[in-house]
DOGULO-204634 format. One line per 4 residues: number of its first residue (from 0); their letters; for each residue x negated, z negated, y of N, C-alpha, C. Coordinates in nm, 3 decimals. Example, Ala and Ser with C-alpha at 12.3 -4.5 7.8 and 13.67 -1.06 7.14 Angstrom:
<sites>
0) as) -1.319 -0.780 -0.569 -1.230 -0.780 -0.450 -1.320 -0.780 -0.330 | -1.285 -0.708 -0.225 -1.367 -0.714 -0.106 -1.290 -0.787 0.003 $
</sites>
This chain:
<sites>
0) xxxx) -1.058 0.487 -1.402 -1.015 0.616 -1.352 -1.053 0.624 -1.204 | -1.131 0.696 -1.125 -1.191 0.751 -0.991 -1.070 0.745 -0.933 | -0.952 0.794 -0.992 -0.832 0.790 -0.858 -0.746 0.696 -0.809 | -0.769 0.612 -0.925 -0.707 0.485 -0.919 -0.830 0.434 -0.837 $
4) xxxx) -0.938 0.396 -0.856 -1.013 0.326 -0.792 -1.040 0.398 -0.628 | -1.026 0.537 -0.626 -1.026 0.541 -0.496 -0.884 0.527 -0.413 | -0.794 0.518 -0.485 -0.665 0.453 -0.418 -0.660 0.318 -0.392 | -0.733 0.229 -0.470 -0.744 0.070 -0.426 -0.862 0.062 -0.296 $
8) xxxx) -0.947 0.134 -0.307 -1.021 0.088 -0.206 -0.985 0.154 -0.105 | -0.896 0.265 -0.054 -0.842 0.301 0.049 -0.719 0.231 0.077 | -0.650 0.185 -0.015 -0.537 0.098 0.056 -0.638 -0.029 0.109 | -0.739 -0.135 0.045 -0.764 -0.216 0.118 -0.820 -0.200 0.222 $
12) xxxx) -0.891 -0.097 0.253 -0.949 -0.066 0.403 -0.840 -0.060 0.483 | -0.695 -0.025 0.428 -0.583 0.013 0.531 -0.528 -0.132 0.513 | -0.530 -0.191 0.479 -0.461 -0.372 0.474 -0.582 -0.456 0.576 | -0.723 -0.414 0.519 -0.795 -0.496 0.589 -0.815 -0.437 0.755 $
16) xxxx) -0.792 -0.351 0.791 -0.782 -0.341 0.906 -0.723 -0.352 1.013 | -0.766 -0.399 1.177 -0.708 -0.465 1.270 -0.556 -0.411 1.273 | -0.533 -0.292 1.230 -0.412 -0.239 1.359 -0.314 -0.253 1.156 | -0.325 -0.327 1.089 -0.207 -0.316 0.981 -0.108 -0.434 1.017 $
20) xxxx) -0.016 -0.427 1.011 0.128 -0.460 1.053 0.106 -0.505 1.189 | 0.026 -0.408 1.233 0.092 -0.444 1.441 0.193 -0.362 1.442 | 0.255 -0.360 1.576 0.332 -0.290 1.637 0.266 -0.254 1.731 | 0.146 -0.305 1.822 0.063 -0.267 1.932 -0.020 -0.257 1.875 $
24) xxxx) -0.137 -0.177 1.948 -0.241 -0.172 1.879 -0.312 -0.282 1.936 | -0.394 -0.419 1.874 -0.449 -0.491 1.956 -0.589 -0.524 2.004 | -0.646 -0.412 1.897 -0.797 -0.417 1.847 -0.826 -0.297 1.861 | -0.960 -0.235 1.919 -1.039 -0.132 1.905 -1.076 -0.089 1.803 $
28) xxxx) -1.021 0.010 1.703 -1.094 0.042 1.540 -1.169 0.132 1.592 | -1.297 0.101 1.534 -1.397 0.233 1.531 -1.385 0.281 1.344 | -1.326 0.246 1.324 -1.310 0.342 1.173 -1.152 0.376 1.120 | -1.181 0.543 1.099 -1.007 0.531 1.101 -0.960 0.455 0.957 $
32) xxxx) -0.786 0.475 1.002 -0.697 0.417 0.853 -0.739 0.507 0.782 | -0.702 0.475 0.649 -0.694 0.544 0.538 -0.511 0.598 0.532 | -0.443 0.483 0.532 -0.280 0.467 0.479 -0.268 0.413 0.578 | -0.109 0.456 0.605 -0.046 0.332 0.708 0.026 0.228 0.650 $
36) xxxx) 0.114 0.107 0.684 0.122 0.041 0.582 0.274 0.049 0.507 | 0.338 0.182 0.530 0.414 0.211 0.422 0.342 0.289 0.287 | 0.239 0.345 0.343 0.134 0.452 0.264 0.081 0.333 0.130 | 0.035 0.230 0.186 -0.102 0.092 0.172 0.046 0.073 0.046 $
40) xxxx) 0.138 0.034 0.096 0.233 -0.045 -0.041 0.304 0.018 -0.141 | 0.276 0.178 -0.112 0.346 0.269 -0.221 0.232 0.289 -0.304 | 0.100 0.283 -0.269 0.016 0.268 -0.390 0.007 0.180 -0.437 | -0.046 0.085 -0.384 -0.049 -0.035 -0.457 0.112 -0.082 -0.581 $
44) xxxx) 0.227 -0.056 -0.527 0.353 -0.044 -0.648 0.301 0.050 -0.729 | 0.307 0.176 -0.711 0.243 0.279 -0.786 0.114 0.246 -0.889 | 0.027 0.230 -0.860 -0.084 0.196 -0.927 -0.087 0.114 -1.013 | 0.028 0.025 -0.987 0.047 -0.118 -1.108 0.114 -0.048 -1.189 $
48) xxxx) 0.190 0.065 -1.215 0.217 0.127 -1.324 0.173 0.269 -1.361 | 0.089 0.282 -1.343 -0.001 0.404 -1.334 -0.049 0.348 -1.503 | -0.018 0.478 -1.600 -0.117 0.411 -1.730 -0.267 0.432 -1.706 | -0.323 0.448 -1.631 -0.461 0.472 -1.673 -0.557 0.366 -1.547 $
52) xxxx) -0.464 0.245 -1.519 -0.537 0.075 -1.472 -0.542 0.047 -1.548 | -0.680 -0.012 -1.551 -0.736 -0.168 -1.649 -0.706 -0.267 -1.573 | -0.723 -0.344 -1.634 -0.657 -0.514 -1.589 -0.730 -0.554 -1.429 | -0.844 -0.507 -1.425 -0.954 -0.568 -1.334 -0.855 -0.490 -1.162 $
56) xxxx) -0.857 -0.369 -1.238 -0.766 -0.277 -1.153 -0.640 -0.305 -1.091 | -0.522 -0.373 -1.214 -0.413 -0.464 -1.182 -0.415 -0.545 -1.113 | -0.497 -0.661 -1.152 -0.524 -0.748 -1.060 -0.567 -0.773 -0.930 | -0.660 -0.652 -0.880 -0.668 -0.592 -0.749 -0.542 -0.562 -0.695 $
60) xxxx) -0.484 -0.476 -0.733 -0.359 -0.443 -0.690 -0.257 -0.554 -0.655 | -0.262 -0.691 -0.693 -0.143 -0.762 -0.704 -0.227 -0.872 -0.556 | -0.345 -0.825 -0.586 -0.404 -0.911 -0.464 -0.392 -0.862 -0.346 | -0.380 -0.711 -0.337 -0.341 -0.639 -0.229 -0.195 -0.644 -0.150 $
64) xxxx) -0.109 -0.643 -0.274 0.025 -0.645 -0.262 0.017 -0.781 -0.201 | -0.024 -0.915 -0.218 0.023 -1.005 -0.160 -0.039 -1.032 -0.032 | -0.189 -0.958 0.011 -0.179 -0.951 0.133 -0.149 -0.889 0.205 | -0.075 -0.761 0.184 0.009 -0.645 0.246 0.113 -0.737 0.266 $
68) xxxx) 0.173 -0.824 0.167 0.323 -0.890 0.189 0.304 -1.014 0.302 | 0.153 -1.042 0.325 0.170 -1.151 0.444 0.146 -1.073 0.506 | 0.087 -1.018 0.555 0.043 -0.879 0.714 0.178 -0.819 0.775 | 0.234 -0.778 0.634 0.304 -0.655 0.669 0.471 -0.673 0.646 $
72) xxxx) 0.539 -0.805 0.571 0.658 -0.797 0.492 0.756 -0.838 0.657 | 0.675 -0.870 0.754 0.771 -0.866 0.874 0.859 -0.769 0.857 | 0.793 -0.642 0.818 0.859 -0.515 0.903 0.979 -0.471 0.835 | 0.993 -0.571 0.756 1.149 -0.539 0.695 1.255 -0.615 0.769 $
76) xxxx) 1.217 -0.735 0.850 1.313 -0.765 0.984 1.296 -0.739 1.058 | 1.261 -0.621 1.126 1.222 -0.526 1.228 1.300 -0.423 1.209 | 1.422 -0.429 1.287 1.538 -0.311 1.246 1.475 -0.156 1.310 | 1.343 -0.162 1.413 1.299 -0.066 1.432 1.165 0.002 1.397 $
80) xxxx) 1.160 -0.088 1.335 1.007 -0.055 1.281 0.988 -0.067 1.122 | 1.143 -0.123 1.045 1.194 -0.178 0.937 1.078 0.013 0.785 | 1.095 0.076 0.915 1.046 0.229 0.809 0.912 0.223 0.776 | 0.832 0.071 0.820 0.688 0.110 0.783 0.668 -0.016 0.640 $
84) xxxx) 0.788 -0.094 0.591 0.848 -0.102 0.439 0.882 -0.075 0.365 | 0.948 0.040 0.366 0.946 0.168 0.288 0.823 0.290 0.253 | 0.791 0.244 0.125 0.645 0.293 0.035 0.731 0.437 0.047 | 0.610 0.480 0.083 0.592 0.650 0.129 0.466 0.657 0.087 $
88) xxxx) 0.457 0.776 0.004 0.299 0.798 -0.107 0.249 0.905 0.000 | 0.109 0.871 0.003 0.023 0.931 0.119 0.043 1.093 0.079 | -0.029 1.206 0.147 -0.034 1.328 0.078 -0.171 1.328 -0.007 | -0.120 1.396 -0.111 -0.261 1.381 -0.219 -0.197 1.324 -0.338 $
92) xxxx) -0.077 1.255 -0.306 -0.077 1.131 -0.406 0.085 1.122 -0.484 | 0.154 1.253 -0.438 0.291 1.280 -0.444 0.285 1.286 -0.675 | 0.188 1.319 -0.676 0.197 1.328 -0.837 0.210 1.147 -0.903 | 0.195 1.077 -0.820 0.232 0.904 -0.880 0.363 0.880 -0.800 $
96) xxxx) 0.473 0.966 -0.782 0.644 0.926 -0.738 0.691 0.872 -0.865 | 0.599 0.949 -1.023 0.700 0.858 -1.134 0.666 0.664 -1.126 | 0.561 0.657 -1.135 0.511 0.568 -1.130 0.548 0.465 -0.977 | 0.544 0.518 -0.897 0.630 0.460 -0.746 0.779 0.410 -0.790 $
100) xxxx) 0.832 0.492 -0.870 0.989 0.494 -0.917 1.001 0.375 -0.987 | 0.905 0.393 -1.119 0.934 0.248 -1.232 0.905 0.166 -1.158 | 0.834 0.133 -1.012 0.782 -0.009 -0.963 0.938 -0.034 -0.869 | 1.003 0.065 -0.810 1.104 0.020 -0.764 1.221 -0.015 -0.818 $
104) xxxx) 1.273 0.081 -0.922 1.340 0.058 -1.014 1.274 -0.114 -1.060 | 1.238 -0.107 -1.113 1.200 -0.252 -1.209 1.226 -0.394 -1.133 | 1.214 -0.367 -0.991 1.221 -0.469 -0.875 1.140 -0.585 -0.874 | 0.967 -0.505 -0.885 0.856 -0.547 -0.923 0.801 -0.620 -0.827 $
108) x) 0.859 -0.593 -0.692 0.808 -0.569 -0.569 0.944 -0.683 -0.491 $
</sites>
């Protein structure tokens, strides 16, 4: 599915890039984000229950999720910055909240 696949490769451009779980910016990006990294982890939950991933697709996703979770899982002991752990679905993408839901609900994550 094109949307799934263009949701994995825009969250990893937003994981693989300098400024994901800073708090400063510390690096010069000459290419913007895609997601920020509450954006980067509501798809990636989302997408793992999206029916229309194939496995190859899943498995991307779970590879993402775990390097979003080393980059980024600080920011849940960060009582001020704790809001960029909370998966917030980019705009465009508000039609996968069911699918965001079963990944939280399920406590997949």
């Amino acid at each position: 599915m094109p949307q799934i696949s263009g949701a994995l490769f825009s969250a990893r451009a937003a994981i693989d890039h300098p400024q994901c779980g800073q708090t400063l910016q510390k690096a010069v990006a000459t290419v913007a984000r895609p997601f920020g990294d509450s954006q980067a982890l509501a798809i990636l939950l989302a997408v793992s229950h999206h029916p229309g991933i194939d496995a190859e697709q899943k498995a991307e996703a779970a590879e993402l999720l775990a390097i979003w979770e080393e980059k980024c899982g600080h920011w849940r002991l960060d009582h001020q910055n704790s809001h960029n752990a909370v998966p917030e679905l980019p705009p465009g993408y508000q039609g996968w909240q069911p699918y965001l839901s079963v990944a939280l609900n399920s406590g997949s994550w």
